[in-house]
C-alpha positions in Angstrom: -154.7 146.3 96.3 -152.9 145.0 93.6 -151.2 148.0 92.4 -149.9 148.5 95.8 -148.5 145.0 96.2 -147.2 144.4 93.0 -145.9 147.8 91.9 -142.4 147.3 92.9 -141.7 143.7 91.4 -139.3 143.4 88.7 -141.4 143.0 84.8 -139.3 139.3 84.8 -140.1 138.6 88.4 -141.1 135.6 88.8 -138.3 134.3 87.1 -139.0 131.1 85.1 -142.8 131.8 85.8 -145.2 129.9 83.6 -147.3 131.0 80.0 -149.1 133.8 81.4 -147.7 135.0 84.6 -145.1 136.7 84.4 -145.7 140.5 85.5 -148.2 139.4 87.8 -149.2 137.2 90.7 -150.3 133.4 90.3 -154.2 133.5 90.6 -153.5 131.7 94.0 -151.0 134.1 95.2 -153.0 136.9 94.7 -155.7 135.7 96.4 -153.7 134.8 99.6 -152.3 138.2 99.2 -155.8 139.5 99.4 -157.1 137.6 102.3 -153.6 138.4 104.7 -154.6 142.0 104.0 -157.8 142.1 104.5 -157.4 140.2 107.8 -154.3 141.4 109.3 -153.3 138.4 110.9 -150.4 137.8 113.2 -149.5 135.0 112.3 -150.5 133.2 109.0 -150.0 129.6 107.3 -149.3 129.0 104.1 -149.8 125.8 102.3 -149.1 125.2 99.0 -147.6 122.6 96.8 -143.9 122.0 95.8 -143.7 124.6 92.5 -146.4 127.2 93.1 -144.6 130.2 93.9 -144.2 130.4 97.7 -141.0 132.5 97.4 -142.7 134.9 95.3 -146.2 135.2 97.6 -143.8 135.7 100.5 -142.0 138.1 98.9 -144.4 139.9 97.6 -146.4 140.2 100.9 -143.0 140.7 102.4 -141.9 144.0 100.3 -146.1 145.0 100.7 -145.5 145.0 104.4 -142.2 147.0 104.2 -144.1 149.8 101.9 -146.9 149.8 104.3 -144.3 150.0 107.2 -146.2 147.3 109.0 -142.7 146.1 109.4 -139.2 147.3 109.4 -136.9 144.2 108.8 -137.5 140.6 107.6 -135.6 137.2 108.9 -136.4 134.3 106.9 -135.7 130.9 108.4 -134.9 128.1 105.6 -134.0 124.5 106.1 -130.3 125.0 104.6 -127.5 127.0 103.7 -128.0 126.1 100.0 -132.1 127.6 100.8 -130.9 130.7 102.8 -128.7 131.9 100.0 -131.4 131.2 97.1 -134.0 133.1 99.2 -131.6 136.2 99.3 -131.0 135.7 95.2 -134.6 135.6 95.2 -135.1 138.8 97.1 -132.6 141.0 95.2 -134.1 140.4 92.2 -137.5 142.6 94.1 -135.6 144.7 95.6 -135.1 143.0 99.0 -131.4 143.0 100.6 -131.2 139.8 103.1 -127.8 138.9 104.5 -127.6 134.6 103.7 -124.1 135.4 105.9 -125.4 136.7 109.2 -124.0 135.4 112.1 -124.4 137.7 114.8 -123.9 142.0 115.7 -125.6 144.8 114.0 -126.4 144.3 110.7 -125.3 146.5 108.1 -128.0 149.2 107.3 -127.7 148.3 103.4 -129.7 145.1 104.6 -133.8 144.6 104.8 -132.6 141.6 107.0 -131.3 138.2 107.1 -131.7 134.7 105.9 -130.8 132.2 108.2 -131.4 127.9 109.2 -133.0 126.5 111.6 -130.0 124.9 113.0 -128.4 128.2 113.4 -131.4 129.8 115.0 -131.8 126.3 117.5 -127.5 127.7 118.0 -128.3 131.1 119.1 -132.0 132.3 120.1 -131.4 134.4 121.7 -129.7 136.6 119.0 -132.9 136.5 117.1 -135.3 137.7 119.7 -133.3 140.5 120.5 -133.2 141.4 116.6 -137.4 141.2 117.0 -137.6 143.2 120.1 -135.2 146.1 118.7 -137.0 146.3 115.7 -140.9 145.3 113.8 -139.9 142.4 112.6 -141.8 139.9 109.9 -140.4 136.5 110.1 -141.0 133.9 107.4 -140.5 130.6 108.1 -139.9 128.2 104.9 -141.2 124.9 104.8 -142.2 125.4 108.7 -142.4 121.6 109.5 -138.8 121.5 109.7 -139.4 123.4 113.3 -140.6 120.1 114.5 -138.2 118.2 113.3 -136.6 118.3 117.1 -138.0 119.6 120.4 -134.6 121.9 120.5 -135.0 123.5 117.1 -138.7 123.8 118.0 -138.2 125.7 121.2 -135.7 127.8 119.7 -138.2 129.3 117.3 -140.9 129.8 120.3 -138.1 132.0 122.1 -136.7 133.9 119.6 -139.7 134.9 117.0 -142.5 135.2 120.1 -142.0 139.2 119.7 -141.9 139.2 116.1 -144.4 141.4 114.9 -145.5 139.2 111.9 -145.1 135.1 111.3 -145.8 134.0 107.6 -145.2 130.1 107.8 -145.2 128.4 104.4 -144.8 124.4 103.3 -146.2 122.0 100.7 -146.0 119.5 103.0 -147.7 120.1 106.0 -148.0 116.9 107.2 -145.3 115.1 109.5 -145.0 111.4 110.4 -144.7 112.4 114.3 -146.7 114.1 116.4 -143.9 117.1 117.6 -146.0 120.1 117.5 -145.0 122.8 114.9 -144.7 126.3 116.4 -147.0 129.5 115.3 -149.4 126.9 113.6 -152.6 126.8 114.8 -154.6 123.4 115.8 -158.3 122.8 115.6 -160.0 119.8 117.5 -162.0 117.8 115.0 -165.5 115.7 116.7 -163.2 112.5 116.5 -161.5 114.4 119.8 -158.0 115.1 117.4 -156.2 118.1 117.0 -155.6 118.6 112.7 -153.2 121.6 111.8 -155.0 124.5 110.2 -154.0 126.5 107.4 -155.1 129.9 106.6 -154.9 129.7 102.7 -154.1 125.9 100.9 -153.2 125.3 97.2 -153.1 121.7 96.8 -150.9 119.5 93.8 -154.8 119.1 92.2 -155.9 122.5 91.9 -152.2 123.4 90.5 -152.5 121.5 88.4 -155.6 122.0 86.5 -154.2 125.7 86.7 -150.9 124.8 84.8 -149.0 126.1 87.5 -147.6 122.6 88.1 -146.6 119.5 85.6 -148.0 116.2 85.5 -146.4 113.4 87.0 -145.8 110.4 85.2 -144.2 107.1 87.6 -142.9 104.5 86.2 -142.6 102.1 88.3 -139.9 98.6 88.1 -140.1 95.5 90.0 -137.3 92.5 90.0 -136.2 89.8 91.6 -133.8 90.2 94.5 -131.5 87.8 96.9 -129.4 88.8 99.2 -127.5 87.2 102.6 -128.8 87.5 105.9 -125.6 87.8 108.8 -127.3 84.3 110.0 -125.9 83.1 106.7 -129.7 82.6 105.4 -130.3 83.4 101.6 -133.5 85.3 101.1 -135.3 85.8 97.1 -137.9 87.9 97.0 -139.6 89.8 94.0 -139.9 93.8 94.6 -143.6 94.4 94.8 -144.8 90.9 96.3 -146.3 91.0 100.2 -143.2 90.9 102.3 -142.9 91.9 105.9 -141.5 95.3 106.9 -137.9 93.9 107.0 -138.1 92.1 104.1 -139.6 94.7 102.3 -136.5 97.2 103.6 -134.1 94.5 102.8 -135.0 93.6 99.1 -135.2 97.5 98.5 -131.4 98.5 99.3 -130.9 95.1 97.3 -132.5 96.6 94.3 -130.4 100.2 95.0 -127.0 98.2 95.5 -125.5 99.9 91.9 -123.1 96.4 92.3 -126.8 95.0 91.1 -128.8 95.1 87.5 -131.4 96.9 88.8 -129.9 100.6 89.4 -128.0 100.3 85.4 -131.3 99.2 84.0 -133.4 101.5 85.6 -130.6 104.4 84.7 -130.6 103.1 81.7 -134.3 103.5 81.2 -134.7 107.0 83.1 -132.0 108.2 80.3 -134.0 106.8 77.7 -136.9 108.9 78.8 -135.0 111.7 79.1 -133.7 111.8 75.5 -137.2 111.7 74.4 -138.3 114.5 76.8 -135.2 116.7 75.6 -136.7 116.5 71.8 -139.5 118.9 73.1 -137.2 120.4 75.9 -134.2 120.9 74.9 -132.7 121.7 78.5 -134.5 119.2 80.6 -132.2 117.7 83.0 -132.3 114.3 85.3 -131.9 114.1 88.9 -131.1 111.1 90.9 -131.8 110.9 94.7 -129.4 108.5 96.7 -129.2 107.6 100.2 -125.4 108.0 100.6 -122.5 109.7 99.1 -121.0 106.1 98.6 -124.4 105.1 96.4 -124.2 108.8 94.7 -120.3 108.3 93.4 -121.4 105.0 92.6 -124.5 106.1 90.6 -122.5 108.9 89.2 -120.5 106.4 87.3 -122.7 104.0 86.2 -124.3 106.9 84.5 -120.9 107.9 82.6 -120.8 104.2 81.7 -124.6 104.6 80.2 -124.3 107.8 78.4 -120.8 108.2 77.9 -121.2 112.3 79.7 -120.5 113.1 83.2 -122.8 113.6 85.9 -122.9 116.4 88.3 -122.6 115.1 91.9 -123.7 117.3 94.8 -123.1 115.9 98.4 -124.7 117.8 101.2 -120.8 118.7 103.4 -119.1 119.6 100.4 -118.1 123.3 100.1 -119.1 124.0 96.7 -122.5 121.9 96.3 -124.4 125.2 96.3 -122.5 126.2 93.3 -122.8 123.3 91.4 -126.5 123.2 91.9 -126.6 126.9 90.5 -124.3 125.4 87.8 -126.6 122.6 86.9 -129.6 124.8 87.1 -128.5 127.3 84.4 -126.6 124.6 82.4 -128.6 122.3 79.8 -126.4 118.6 81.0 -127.9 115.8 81.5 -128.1 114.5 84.6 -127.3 114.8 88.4 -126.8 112.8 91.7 -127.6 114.3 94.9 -128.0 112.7 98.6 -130.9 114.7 99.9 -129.8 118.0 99.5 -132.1 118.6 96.5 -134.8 117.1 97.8 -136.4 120.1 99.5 -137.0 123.7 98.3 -134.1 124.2 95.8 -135.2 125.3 92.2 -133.9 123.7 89.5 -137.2 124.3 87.1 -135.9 122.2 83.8 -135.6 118.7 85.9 -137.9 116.9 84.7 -137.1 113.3 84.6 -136.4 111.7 88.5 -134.9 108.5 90.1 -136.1 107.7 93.4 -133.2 105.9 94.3 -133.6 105.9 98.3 -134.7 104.2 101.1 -136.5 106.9 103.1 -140.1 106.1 103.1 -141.9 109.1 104.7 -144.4 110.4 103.0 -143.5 114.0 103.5 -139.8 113.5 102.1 -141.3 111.7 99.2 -144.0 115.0 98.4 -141.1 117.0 98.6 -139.1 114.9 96.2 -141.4 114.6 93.4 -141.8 118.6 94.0 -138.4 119.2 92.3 -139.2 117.9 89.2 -142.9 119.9 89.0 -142.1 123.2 88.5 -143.6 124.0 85.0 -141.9 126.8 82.4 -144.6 126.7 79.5 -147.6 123.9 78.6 -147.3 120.2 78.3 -144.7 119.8 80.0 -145.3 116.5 82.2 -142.3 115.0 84.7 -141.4 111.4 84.8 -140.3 110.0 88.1 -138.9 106.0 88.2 -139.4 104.2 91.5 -139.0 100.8 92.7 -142.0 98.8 93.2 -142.4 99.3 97.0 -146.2 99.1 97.8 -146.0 102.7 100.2 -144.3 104.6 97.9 -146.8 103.5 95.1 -149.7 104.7 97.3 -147.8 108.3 97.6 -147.6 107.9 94.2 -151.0 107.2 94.0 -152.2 109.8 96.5 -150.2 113.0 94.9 -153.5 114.9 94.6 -154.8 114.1 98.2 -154.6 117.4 100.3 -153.6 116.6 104.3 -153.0 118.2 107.5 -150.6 117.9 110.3 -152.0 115.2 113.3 -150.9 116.3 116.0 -152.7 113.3 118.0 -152.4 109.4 117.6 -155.8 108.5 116.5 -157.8 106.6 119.6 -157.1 102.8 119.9 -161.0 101.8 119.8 -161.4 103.6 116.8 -160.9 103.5 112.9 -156.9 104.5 112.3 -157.0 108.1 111.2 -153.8 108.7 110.1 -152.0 106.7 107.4 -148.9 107.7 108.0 -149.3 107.0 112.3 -148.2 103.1 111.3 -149.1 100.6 114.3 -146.6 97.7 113.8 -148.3 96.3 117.5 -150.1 93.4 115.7 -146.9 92.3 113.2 -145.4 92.2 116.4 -147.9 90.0 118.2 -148.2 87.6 114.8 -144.1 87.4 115.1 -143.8 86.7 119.2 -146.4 83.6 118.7 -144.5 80.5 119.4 -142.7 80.2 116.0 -139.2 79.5 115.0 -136.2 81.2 116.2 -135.0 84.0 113.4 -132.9 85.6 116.0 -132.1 89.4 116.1 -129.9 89.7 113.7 -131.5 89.8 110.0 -131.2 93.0 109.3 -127.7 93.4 108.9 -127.2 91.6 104.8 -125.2 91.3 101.8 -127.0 91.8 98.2 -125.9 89.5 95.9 -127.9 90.0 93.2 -130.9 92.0 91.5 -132.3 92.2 87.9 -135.3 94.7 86.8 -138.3 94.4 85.4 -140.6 97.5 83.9 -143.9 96.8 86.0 -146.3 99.8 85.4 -147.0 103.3 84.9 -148.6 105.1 87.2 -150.5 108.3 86.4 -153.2 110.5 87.9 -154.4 107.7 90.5 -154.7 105.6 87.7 -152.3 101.9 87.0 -150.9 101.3 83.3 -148.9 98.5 81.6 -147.9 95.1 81.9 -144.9 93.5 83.1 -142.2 93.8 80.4 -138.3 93.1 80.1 -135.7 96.1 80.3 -135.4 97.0 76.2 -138.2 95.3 75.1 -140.3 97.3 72.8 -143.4 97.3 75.2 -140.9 99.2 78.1 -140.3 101.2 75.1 -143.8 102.2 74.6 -143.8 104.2 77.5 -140.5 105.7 77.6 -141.4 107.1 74.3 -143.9 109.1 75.7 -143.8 113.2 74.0 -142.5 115.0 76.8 -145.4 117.7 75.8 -148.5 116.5 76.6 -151.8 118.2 78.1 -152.9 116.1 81.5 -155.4 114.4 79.7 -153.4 113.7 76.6 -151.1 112.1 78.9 -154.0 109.7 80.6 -155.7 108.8 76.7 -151.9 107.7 75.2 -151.5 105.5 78.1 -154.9 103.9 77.8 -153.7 103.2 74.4 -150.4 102.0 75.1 -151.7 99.4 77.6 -154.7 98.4 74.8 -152.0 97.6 72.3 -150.0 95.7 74.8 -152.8 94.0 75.7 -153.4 92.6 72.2 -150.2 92.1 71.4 -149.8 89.7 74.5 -153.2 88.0 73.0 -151.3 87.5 69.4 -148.6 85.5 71.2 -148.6 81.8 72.2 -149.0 81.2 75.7 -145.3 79.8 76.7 -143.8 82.6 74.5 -145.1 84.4 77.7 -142.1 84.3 80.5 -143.4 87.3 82.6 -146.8 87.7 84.3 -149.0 89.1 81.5 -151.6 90.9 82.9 -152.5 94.5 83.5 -151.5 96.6 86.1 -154.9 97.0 87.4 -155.0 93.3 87.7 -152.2 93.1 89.9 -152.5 95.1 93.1 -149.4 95.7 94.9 -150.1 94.2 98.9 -148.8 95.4 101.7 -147.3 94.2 104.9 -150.3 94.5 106.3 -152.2 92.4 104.2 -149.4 89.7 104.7 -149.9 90.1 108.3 -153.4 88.3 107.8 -152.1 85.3 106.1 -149.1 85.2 108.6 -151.9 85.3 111.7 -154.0 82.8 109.4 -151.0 80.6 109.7 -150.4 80.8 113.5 -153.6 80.1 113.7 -154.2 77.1 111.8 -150.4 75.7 113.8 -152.3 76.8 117.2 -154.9 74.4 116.1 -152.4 71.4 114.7 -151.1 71.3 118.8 -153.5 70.9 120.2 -154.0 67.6 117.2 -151.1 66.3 117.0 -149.4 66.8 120.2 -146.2 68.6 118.7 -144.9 71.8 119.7 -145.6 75.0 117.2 -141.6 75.4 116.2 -141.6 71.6 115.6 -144.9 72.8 113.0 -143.4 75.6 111.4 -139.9 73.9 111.2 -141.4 70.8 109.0 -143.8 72.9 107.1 -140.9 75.0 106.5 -138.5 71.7 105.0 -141.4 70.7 103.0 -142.6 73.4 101.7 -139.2 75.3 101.3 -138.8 78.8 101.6 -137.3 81.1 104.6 -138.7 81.8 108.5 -142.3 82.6 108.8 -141.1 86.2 109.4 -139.9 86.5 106.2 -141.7 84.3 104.0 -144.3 85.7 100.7 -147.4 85.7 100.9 -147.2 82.6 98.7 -145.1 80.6 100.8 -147.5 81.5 103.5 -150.6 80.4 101.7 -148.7 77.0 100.3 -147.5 76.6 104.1 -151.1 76.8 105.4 -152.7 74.9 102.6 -150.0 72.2 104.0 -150.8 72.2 107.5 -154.8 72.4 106.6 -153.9 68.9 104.8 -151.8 67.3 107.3 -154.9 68.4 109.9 -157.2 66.3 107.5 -155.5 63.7 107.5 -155.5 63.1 111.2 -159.5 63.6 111.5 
C-alpha cells in the first residue's frame, strides 16, 4: 500500500514538510490513505487542522486513484483564485497537471484537470456536471464548508458533482455558525434528537500537535480603555475586556482597531517586538496582520513603516497582483504583512509566525482558520504568537484551540441545555432591554472613536491564563515578548509559569500606590461575557420593577435618577459595575422607604 501510493511523489514533496517527513506521508495521512482504500468510499470527509497536510493527503490519494484508474480526471473546488492556483503549483510538483485557468470547452489533453472556486462553479453548473458525466471524475472539495456558505453555491455543487465518481471533502474547520447544510457530508442523529456532521477520518489541533506537525500557539492578549461618540451625541468609556453588552462590546472593539488610536501602534509595536526575538532563532519568520478593510490595512501598513522604519507588504483581496505578492512574501524573509481576509484561509505562507488579530469578525470558524496561518511548523520548537484584543469570545477560541467540533446542522431544543456555543440566543438580552427602561433609541451603533490607549493583559497558552496587567514598554510586557521563539510545548507552559511567579513578587516588593494598574493574575481576573452582564442588567429590572410598585414612579423616571446619580450611560450600555453601583442604589433608596 504504501509503495503504491507514494511511489510517484517527488523526494522534496512535501515541500516545507516538518523534521522527519519529508519522503513520506504524515503518520495521519497515511493512515487516512489506508482507511479510503480499504473502504472504497464514494464519498469521504476529511477533517484536519489548519497545517497538517491536506493538500498533500489529497494529492496523494488523488494521483493513487489516477494510477489505479479508479478515476480519469480531477476538479478541485477551492474557496479562491489565489487557492485554485496554489493547488495547481501544488500538484505539478507530483506530477499532476490542473488548469487554475479553466473557464469552459474541452480541456487541453496535457491536463489531469482543473482547479476551480466555488463562485465559479455556483456561475456555471452545469459545465461541471457535464465534465463528470463525460468522464470518471474525482472531485475534491477544499475547505468544504464554504459550500454552505449560500443555498446558491450549495445547490450548485449538488447539480454539478452528483455524477462524479469520487467526492474527497476536506476542512479544519468543520463547524459553521448557521445551520445551511453542507453538500456530500454525511449527518448522524445524536439521542438529544440533533443532526452532528460526521467525518470519516479527524486530526484535530491536539493530536498535531503532540505530533509536531503543528506549532504551539502563544496569545497575547491587550486590554485598554476606550471612548468613542455615539450619533445621539452620547460619549461612551469602556475598558476592553470588562462585561459590556453585545453593542458595546462591538463598539469599543473597532475603537481599539481605529489606527487614528494608541491601541493598534502599541500593539504593533509590541507584535514587532516579538517578532525580532522570534527572528533570532528564525531568521525568516514573518508577521501578518489581519484587517477588516483595505482603508484599516493602508492605514496599518503605515503605522508599521513608522514603527520599524521597513515597508510592509499589503495584499487586498480585488487587486490584480495580490496572488503574486503573497508568493513574493512567502519566499522572501521581510518583515511583515497586511492583508484583509484573503490570507486568512488556506494560503501557505509556512514562516509567519507572529499574528495580529486586527478584525472585527467574531466567528469562530474564521478565527480557527486565522490562527491556522501562522501553525504550519518547518522544524522543532518553533511556537507562533498571535496578539488579540481582549474581547471575552475570542479569548474563549483562544482558549478552546484544542477542542475538536462538528457541524450542527440543528438549533438545539428550546427546553433543553444550549448545545451549541456558537448557536447564540440574544432572545433574553432582548427581553432585559424591551423592559420599560429609558429610551436609547435606534441609533447607537453608528460612532466616532475618539480615543484608545493599550494595556498588555495576559498571555494565554494551552487553555491556560498568564501575567498581570502591565503598561506598553514596561519591563514586565517585556518578559513575555522575550519569549525564545524555540521552545518545546511544555518549555513554553514552565517559562510562563515563571514569568508570572516573578511578576508576582515583584508586584509584592512594591508599595501599594506605586501600583496604577490592577495587579493581579490573569487567573484572578476572568474575562465576563455579555451574558453574564445580562444577569445583573435583569437583577436591575428587577429590583426597579419592585421600586414601582413602592414608590409610585414610573421605571424610566427610576433608571433616569439612578442614572444622574450614579453617572454612567443607558442601562443598555452600562458595565457591569455601573450596573451593580445602580442596584446597590436603588436597593438603598427601597430601604429607606420601608
Amino acid at each position: 500500500m504504501t509503495t503504491t501510493a507514494s511511489h510517484h511523489l517527488s523526494p522534496a514533496f512535501p515541500g516545507r514538510a516538518p523534521w522527519g517527513t519529508a519522503n513520506k506521508l504524515r503518520a495521519w495521512q497515511q493512515g487516512a490513505l489506508e482507511r479510503y482504500v480499504q473502504e472504497q468510499p464514494r464519498d469521504f470527509l476529511a477533517v484536519a487542522t489548519p497545517g497538517a497536510g491536506k493538500t498533500t493527503f489529497a494529492l496523494t490519494l488523488a494521483s493513487w486513484l489516477l494510477h489505479h484508474h479508479v478515476v480519469q480526471q480531477i476538479t478541485v473546488v477551492a474557496p479562491t483564485e489565489h487557492l485554485k492556483k496554489q493547488w495547481a503549483d501544488a500538484a505539478a510538483r507530483v506530477g499532476i497537471k490542473l488548469d487554475p485557468d479553466y473557464s469552459a470547452g474541452p480541456l487541453s489533453r496535457e491536463y489531469h484537470g482543473v482547479a476551480v472556486t466555488y463562485a465559479g462553479v455556483g456561475v456555471r453548473p452545469m459545465l461541471h456536471r457535464n465534465r463528470c458525466e463525460q468522464r470518471k471524475t474525482l472531485v475534491i472539495l477544499d475547505e468544504i464548508h464554504h459550500a454552505g456558505d449560500s443555498k446558491s453555491w450549495g445547490e450548485a455543487c449538488l447539480e454539478a458533482f452528483d455524477p462524479a465518481t469520487r467526492r474527497l471533502a476536506l476542512t479544519g474547520t468543520p463547524f459553521r455558525s448557521d445551520t445551511n447544510p453542507i453538500p456530500f457530508v454525511t449527518y448522524e442523529e445524536g439521542n438529544d434528537g440533533i443532526r452532528r456532521s460526521s467525518a470519516d477520518y479527524t486530526y484535530g489541533y491536539g493530536n498535531a500537535l503532540a505530533d509536531g506537525v503543528v506549532r504551539p500557539v502563544i496569545f497575547m492578549s491587550y486590554s485598554g480603555n476606550m471612548r468613542w461618540r455615539t450619533k445621539a451625541g452620547d460619549e461612551i468609556a469602556a475598558r476592553l475586556g470588562e462585561p459590556m453588552t453585545k453593542d458595546a462590546i462591538s463598539q469599543a472593539w473597532r475603537t481599539a482597531l481605529d489606527p487614528r488610536g494608541d491601541w493598534m501602534p502599541n500593539v504593533l509595536r509590541a507584535a514587532d517586538q516579538r517578532l525580532t526575538e522570534v527572528r533570532k532563532a528564525i531568521p525568516d519568520a514573518g508577521a501578518l496582520v489581519i484587517a477588516s478593510d483595505q482603508d484599516s490595512a493602508r492605514a496599518y501598513a503605515k503605522l508599521i513603516r513608522e514603527i520599524t522604519g521597513t515597508k510592509a507588504t499589503v495584499v487586498l483581496s480585488d487587486d490584480t497582483g495580490a496572488s503574486k505578492r503573497i508568493d513574493e512574501f512567502s519566499e522572501g524573509d521581510s518583515r511583515w504583512m497586511v492583508a484583509v481576509r484573503m490570507v486568512s484561509e488556506g494560503v501557505d505562507v509556512p514562516r509567519l509566525a507572529v499574528g495580529v488579530y486586527a478584525t472585527t469578525i467574531s466567528t469562530p470558524l474564521f478565527f480557527a482558520q486565522a490562527v491556522g496561518r501562522f501553525v504550519r511548523s518547518r522544524r522543532r520548537g518553533e511556537t507562533a504568537s498571535v496578539f488579540l484584543p481582549t474581547i471575552p469570545m475570542l479569548l474563549g477560541f483562544a482558549n478552546e484551540m484544542e477542542v475538536e467540533r462538528d457541524h450542527v446542522l440543528d438549533k438545539p431544543k428550546k427546553d433543553g441545555e444550549e448545545e451549541d456555543p456558537y448557536a447564540e440566543s440574544e432572545q433574553e438580552m432582548d427581553d432585559a432591554n424591551k423592559q420599560q427602561d429609558e429610551d436609547t433609541g435606534d441609533d447607537m451603533l453608528p460612532f466616532e472613536a475618539l480615543e484608545s490607549d493599550a494595556v498588555f493583559d495576559r498571555v494565554m497558552y494551552n487553555g491556560a491564563e498568564f501575567g498581570m496587567q502591565a503598561h506598553p514598554g514596561s519591563e514586565e510586557e517585556q518578559d513575555y515578548l522575550g519569549i525564545p521563539g524555540l521552545l518545546e510545548p511544555d518549555q513554553v507552559q514552565m517559562l510562563l509559569q515563571k514569568r508570572q511567579a516573578r511578576q508576582i513578587a515583584h508586584s509584592r516588593q512594591k508599595p501599594a500606590e506605586q501600583a496604577d494598574l490592577l495587579e493581579m493574575p490573569a487567573e484572578r481576573r476572568p474575562v465576563v461575557s455579555h451574558k453574564e452582564l445580562l444577569e445583573l442588567r435583569k437583577s436591575l429590572n428587577t429590583m426597579v420593577g419592585a421600586y414601582v410598585h413602592q414608590s409610585g414612579k414610573p421605571h424610566g423616571v427610576i433608571h433616569t435618577e439612578l442614572r444622574r446619580v450614579c453617572g454612567g450611560p443607558p442601562s443598555a450600555e452600562a458595565t457591569a459595575g455601573q450596573l451593580r453601583e445602580r442596584i446597590k442604589k436603588v436597593q438603598e433608596w427601597a430601604t429607606r422607604m420601608k
